[in-house]
C-alpha positions in Angstrom: 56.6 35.6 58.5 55.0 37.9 61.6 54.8 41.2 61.3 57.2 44.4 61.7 55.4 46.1 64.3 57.0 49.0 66.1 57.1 49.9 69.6 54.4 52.2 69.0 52.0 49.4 67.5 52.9 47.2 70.2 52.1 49.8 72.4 48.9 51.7 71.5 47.0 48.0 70.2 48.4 45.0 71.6 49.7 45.9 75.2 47.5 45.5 78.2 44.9 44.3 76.5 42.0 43.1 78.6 39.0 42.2 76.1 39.7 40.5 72.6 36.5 39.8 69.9 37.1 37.6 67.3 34.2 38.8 64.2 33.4 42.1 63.7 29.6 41.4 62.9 26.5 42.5 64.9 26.9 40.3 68.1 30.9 41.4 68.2 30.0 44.8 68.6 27.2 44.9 70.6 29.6 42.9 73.0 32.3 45.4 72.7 29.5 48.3 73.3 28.6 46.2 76.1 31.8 45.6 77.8 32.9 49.5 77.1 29.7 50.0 79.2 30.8 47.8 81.7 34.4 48.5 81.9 34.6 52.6 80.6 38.4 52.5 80.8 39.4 48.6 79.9 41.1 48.1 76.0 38.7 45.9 73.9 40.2 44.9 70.8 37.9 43.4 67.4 40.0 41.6 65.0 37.7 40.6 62.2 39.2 38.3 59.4 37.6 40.4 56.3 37.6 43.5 55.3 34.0 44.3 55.9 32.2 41.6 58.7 32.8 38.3 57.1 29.6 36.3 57.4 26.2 37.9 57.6 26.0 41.0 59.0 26.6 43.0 56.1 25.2 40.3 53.5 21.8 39.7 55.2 18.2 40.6 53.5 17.4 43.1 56.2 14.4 41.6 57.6 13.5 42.8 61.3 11.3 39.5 61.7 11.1 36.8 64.7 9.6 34.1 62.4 6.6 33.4 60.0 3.7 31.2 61.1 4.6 28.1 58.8 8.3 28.5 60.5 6.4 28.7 64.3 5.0 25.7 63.6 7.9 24.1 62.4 9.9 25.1 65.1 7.2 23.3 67.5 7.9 20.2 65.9 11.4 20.1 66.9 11.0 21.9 70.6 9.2 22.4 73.3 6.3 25.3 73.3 8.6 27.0 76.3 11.6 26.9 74.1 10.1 28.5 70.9 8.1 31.5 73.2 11.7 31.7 74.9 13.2 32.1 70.8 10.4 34.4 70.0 11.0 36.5 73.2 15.1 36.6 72.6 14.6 37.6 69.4 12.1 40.6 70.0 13.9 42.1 72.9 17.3 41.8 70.3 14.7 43.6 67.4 14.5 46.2 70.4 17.5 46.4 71.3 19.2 47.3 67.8 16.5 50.1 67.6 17.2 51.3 70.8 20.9 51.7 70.4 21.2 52.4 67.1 17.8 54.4 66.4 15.4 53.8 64.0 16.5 56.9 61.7 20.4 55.6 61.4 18.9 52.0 60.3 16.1 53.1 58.2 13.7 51.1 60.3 10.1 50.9 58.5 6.9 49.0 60.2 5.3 48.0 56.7 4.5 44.5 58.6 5.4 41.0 57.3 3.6 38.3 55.0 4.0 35.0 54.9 2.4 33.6 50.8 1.6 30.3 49.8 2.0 27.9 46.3 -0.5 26.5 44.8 0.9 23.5 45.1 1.5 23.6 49.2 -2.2 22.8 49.9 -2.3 21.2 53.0 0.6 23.1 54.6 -1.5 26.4 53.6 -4.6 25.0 55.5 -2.6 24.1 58.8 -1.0 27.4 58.6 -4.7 29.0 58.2 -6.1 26.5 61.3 -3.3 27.3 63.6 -3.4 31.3 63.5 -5.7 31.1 66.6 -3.4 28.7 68.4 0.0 30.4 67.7 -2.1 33.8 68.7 -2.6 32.6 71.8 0.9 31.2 72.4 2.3 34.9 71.6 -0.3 37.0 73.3 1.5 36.8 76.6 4.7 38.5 74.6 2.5 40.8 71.8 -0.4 41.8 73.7 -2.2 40.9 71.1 -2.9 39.1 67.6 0.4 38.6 65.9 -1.1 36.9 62.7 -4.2 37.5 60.5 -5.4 36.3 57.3 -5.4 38.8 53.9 -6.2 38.6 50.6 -3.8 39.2 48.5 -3.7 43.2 47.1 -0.2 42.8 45.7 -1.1 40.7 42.3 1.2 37.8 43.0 0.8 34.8 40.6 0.3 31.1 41.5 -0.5 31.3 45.4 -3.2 30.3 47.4 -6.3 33.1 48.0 -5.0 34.3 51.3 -1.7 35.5 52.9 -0.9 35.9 56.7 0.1 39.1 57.9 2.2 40.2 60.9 1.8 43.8 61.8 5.0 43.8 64.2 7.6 42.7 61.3 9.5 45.4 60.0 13.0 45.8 58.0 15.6 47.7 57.9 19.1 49.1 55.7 21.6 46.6 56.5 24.5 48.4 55.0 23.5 51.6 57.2 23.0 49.5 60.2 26.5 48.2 60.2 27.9 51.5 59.2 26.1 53.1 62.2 27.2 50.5 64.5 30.9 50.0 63.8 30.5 54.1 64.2 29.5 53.8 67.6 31.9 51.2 68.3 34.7 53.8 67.2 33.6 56.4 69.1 34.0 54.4 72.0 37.2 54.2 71.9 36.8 50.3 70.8 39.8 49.1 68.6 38.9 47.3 65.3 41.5 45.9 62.8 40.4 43.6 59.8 41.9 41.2 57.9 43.4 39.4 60.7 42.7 35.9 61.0 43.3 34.6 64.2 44.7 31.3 64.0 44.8 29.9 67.4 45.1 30.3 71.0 46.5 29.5 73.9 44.9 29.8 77.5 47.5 30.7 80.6 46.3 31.6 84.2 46.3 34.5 83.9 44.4 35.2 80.1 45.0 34.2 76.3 48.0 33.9 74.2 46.3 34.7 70.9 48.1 34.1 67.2 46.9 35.7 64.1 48.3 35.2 60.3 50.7 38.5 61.3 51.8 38.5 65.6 51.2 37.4 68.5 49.6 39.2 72.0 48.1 38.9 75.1 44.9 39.5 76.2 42.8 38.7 79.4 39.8 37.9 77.8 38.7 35.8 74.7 35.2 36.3 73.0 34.2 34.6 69.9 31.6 35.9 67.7 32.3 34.1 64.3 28.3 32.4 64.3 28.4 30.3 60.7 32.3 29.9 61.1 32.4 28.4 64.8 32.3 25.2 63.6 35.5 23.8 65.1 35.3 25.7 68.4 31.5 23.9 69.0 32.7 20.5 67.9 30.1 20.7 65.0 27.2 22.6 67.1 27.3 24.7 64.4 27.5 24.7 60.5 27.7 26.9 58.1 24.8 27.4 56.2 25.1 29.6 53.0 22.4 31.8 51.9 22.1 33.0 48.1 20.9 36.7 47.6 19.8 38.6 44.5 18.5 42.0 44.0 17.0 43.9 40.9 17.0 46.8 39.3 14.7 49.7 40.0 11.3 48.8 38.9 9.0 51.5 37.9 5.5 52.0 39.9 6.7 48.8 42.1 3.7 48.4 44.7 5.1 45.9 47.2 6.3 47.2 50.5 6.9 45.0 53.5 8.8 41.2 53.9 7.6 38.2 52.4 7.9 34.9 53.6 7.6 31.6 51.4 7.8 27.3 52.8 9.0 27.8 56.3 11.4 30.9 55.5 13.5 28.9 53.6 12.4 32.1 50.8 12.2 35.5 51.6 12.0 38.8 49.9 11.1 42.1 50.3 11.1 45.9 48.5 13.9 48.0 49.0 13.0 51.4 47.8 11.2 50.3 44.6 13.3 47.2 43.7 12.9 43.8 45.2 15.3 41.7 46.9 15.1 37.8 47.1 17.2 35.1 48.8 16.8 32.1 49.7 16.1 27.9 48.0 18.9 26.9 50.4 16.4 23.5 51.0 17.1 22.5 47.4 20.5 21.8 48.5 21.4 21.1 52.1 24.1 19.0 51.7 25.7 22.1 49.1 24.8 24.7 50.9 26.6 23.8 54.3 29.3 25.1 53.4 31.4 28.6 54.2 32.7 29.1 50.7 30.9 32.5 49.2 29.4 32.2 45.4 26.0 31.4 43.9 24.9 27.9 41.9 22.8 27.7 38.7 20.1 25.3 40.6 19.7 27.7 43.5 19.9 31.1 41.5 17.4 29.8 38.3 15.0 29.0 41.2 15.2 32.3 42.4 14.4 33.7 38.9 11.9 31.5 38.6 10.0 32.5 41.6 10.4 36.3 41.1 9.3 36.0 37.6 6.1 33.4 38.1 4.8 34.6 41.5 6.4 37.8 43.0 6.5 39.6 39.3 4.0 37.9 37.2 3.9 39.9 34.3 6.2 42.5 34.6 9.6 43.2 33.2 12.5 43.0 35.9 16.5 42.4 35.4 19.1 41.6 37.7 21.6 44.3 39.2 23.5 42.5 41.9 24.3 38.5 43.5 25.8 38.0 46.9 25.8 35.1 49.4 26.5 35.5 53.3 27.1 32.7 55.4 24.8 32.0 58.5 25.2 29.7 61.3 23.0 26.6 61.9 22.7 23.9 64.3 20.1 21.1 65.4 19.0 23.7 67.8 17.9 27.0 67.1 18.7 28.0 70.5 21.8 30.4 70.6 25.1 29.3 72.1 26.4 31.7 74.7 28.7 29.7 76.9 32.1 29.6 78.4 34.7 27.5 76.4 37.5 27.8 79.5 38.2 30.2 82.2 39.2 32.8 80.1 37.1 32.2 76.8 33.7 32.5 76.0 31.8 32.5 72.4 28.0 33.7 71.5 27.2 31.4 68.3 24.7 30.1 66.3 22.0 32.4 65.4 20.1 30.4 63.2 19.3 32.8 60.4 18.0 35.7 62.9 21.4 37.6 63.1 19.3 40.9 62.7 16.7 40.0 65.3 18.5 38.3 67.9 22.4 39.2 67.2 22.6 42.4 69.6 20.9 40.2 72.5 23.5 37.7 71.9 26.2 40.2 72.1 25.1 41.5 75.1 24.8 38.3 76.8 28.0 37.1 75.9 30.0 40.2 77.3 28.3 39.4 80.5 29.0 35.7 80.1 32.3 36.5 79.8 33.0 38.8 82.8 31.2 36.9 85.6 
């Protein structure tokens, strides 16, 4: 059954309605705060399925990063060198963006740079990595203006890695939970109308805009934006999947002296400090096939893994317990390049962020408010 609304609902939210985003995350906003820049007195409506941003944007590890060396050089196995500078690129101008709107006080934005650690038992990928650092240096000196990545002996006492980690000075991270506090703040302020736990359940393009249907009524709108990343599957005819990512974080640790991100095997592990506890996620490569998937939870394989890790190499010798579990759901393709296209006349959708919501998602957003009103 639809809704009861009342004249007054009907007529304050869902009348003359000229802008409609579908996810409430990091690129929906930043395309509402880009269309309300745009268009000062048009009525942009967010109608976000949760009750809090449904994928990543409030579930992600906070990481302010474009990329670790070993996941460069991946990445320019499967495209071109233009393509991966032009990744690298959209994802620090997005890193810039954030800051700029948000500031880096409201996200809690620390420079403690980024290090990428290696197993003992990943030999040969360690020594490409360590050969390549002048290569990739020179790919990115165009962007950086200088070195992005360095060798380091390890000074943090991890267990079972190889004698040297590679450093990024330009990584950072940053309070998720503040940053989407702070944005969906700004959003309000500017008179941008966001309702959750409406799930919109189809649509229905005329000449002259969108018939939209949710679980509880029907409207009109004149524009259409998606900005559901992992859950866009059926509007990219499988462009994107999901691509679930498992998240632990402990308990305060006393005299805890790591600060900064950590990158392990590609990216596909990842922790950092947060305050003086440690947060880890990742081993999604134990299980692709499981993994692609937009159902929340944790597995035993992926989560003893993670315990495994944190206790042999990122905590040797030191006594840690568990406070909290979470997954968020990322979207993934064959590409890593974004999709910001037009879907019809009248709808458009910014998709596909390939892991770097944080970096890249307020570039995307931006891009697909202008997408949409060319």
């Amino acid at each position: 059954m639809k809704a009861n609304l009342s004249y007054w609902e009907l007529k304050n939210w869902f009348s003359n309605v000229d802008f409609t985003i579908v996810g409430s995350g990091i690129v929906g906003l930043h395309a509402a705060l880009r269309l309300r820049e745009k268009f000062p007195d048009s009525k942009i409506l967010v109608l976000e399925k949760g009750f809090l941003p449904q994928g990543a944007s409030t579930k992600n590890a906070g990481f302010a990063c474009f990329g670790s060396i070993s996941e460069i050089i991946d990445d320019l196995r499967n495209h071109s060198e233009e393509e991966v500078i032009q990744l690298i690129q959209k994802r620090w101008q997005g890193l810039q963006l954030l800051r700029k709107r948000l500031g880096d006080a409201a996200i809690d934005y620390k420079l403690y740079g980024g290090y990428e650690l290696f197993l003992k038992n990943s030999e040969s990928h360690y020594n490409e990595c360590l050969q390549k650092i002048p290569f990739i240096n020179d790919v990115l000196k165009p962007l950086f203006k200088a070195d992005v990545f360095a060798k380091e002996i390890d000074r943090f006492n991890f267990g079972g890695i190889e004698e040297y980690l590679i450093f990024n000075p330009f990584e950072g991270q940053i309070d998720t939970g503040n940053m989407m506090e702070a944005l969906l703040k700004q959003a309000i302020a500017a008179g941008i109308l966001v309702l959750n736990k409406q799930n919109v359940t189809a649509y229905h393009e005329t000449s002259e805009g969108v018939q939209v249907s949710t679980d509880d009524f029907d409207f009109r709108t004149k524009k259409l934006l998606f900005a559901t990343n992992g859950f866009a599957k059926k509007l990219t005819q499988g462009a994107v999947k999901p691509a679930r990512a498992q998240v632990l974080i402990t308990e305060p640790i006393p005299n805890l002296d790591i600060k900064g991100t950590f990158h392990i095997d590609r990216g596909y592990y990842y922790f950092r400090n947060f305050g003086d506890r440690i947060l880890f996620g990742g081993a999604r490569n134990l299980d692709i096939e499981g993994e692609t998937t937009s159902e929340f939870g944790q597995t035993d394989l992926i989560q003893n893994k993670l315990e495994e890790i944190l206790k042999e190499v990122i905590l040797p010798d030191r006594d840690f317990k568990i406070e909290h579990r979470w997954s968020g759901i990322m979207g993934m393709g064959s590409s890593k390049k974004p999709i910001v296209e037009k879907l019809s006349q009248h709808v458009s959708c910014g998709v596909r962020l390939g892991g770097m919501g944080v970096a890249i998602g307020s570039l995307i957003g931006q891009e697909l408010a202008d997408l949409a009103t060319e």
